[in-house]
C-alpha positions as CSV (number, residue, x, y, z in Angstrom):
1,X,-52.1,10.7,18.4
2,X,-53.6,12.1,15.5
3,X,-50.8,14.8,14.7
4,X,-48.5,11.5,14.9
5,X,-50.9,10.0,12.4
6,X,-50.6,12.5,9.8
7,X,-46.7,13.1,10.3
8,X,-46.6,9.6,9.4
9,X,-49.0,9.5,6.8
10,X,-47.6,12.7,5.4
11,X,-43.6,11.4,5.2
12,X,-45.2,7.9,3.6
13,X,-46.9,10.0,0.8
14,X,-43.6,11.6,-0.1
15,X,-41.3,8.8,-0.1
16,X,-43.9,7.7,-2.4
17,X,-43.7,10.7,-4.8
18,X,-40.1,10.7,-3.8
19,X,-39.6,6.6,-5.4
20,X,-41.8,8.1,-8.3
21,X,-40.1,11.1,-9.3
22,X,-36.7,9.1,-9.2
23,X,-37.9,6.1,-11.6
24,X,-39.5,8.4,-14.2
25,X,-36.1,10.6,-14.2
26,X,-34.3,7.4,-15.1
27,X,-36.4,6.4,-17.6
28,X,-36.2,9.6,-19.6
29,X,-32.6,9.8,-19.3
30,X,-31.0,9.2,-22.7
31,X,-27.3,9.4,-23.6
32,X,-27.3,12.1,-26.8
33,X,-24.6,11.9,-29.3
34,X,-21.4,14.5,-29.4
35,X,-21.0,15.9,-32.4
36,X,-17.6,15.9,-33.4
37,X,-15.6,18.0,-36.5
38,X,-15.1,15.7,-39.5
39,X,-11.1,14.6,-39.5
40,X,-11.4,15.1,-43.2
41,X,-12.5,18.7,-43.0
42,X,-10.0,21.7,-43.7
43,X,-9.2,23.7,-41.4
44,X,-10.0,26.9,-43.9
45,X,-13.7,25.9,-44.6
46,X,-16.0,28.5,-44.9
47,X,-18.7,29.3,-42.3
48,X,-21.3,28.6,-44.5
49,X,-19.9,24.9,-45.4
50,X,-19.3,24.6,-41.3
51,X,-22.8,25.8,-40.5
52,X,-24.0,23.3,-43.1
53,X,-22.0,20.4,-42.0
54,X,-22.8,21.0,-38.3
55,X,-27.0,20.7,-39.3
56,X,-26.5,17.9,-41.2
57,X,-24.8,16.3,-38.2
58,X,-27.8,17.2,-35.8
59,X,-29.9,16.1,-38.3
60,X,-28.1,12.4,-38.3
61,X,-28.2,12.3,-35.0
62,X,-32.0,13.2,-34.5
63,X,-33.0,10.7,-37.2
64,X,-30.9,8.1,-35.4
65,X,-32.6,8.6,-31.8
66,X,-36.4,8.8,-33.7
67,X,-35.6,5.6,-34.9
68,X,-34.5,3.6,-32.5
69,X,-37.3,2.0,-30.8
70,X,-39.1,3.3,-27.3
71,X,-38.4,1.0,-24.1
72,X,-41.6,-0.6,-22.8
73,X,-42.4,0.6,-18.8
74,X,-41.7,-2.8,-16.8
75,X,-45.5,-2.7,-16.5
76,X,-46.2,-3.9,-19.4
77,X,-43.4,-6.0,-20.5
């Protein structure tokens, strides 16, 4: 009886952990921009001016996601 007990009480604790695990991977799953080559850009540029364009891309993009603003947990809504 009491190995049955703490079988039970052991697969309860990690469904638990199990439910928890799952919701706080969904919330921190984001969709992140792809960066894509300009349409305008030749197709001689130099490594420097790709090198520069690619940052400045990241850079958009990270500015973008810092400013959007941070969902509320459903606690607290």
């Amino acid at each position: 009886m009491r190995a049955a007990l703490g079988i039970v009480s052991l697969l309860l604790a990690l469904a638990i952990v199990g439910v928890l695990a799952k919701k706080q991977v969904s919330a921190t799953r984001s969709t992140v921009p792809v960066l894509q080559p300009a349409a305008d850009a030749p197709a001689t540029a130099t490594v420097r001016a790709q090198s520069q364009q690619v940052q400045q891309q990241y850079q958009q993009a990270i500015e973008g996601l810092v400013q959007q603003a941070r969902p509320l947990p459903d606690d607290e809504k």
